[in-house]
C-alpha positions in Angstrom: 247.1 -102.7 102.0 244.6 -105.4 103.5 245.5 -106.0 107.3 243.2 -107.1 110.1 241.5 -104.2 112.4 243.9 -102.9 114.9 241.2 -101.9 117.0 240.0 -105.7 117.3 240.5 -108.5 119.8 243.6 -109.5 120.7 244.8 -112.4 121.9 248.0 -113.3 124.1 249.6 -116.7 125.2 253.1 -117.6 126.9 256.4 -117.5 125.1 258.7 -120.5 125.5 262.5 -120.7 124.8 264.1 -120.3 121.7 265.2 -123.5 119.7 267.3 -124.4 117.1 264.5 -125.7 115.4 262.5 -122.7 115.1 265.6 -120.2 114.4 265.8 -122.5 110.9 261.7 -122.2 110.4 262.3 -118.7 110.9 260.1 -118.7 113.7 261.2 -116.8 116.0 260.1 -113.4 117.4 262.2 -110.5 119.4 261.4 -107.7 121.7 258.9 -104.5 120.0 257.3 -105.6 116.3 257.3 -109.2 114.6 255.7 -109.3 111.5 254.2 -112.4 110.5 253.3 -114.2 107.3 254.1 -116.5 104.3 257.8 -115.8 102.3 257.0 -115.7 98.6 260.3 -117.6 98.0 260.5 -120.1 100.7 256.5 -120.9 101.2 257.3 -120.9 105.2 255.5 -118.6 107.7 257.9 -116.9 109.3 258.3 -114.0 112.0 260.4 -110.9 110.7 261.2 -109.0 113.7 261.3 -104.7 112.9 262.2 -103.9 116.6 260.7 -100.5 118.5 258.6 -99.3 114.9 257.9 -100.3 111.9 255.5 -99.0 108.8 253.0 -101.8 107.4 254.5 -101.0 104.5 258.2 -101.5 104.8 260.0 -104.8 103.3 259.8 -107.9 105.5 262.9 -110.1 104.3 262.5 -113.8 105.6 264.5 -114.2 108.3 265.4 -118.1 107.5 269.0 -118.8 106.8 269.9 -118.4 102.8 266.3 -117.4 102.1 266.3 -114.2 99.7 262.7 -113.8 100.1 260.2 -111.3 101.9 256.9 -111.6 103.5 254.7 -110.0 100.6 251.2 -109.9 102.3 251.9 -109.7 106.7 249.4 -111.5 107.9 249.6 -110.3 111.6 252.2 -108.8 113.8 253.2 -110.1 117.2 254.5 -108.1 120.2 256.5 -109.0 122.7 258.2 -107.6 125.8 256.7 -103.9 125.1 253.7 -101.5 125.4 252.4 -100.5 122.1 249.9 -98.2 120.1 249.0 -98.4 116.1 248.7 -95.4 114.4 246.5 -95.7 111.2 244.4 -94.3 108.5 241.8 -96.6 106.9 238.6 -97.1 104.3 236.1 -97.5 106.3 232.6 -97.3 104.4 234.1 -96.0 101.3 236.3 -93.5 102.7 239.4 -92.9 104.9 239.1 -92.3 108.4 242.0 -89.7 109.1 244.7 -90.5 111.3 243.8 -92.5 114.3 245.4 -94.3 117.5 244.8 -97.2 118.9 244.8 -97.1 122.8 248.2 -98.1 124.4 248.6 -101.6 125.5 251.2 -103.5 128.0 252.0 -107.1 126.8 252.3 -108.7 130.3 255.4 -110.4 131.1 257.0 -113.9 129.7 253.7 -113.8 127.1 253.5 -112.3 123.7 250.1 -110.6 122.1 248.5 -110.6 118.1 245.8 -110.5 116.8 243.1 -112.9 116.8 242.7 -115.2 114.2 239.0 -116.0 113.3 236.4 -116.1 110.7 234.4 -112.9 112.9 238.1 -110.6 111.8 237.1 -108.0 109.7 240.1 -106.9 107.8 240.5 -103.7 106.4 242.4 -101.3 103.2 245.2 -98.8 105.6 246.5 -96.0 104.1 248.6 -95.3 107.1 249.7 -98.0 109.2 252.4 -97.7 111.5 253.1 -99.5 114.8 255.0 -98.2 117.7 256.4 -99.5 121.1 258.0 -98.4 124.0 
């Protein structure tokens, strides 16, 4: 599975309140791990929230109302109101790396954290790739 590289940059801004709106776009994310990315039925990005964990490789139905779909590719996950680690295993120069942990971080209050989103995001094939909060 192609995701970006859990040990990279993050970035974090400030959550606002939840709207009707954004409940129907699917947009909307919950305490622990939000998956995001494009529903291969409805076209929309959405937010699938998995709570406290959740494997990489689980299925991310869209969370729009009457949309059968799931999120086939995540693009990015968002955390919110946690701490978190990412345990993984990953190709790196041909090969996999082992098990590995990411340092835990503290999302700070009333914000939410991903990943950044730029052309210098080197994205990587996981093996393992599980994220955890507390």
């Amino acid at each position: 599975m192609k995701f970006p590289d859990v040990e990279g940059d993050m970035t974090s801004e400030t959550s606002s309140a939840v709207t009707e709106a954004a409940t129907e776009k699917g947009r909307v994310f919950y305490t622990g791990v939000n998956i995001v990315g494009v529903c291969s039925k409805c076209g929309n990005e959405v937010y699938c929230s998995k709570g406290s964990t959740c494997c990489g490789f689980d299925e991310f139905p869209c969370p729009r109302q009457g949309c059968d779909g799931c999120i086939e590719n995540p693009d990015n996950v968002i955390f919110f109101n946690c701490s978190f680690q990412v345990e993984y295993d990953r190709k790196e120069g041909g090969k996999y790396t082992g098990t590995k942990w990411t340092t835990k971080k503290t999302v700070p209050s009333g914000e939410y954290m991903y990943y950044e989103d730029n052309e210098k995001v080197n994205f990587f094939t996981y093996r393992t790739l599980e994220f955890h909060t507390s």
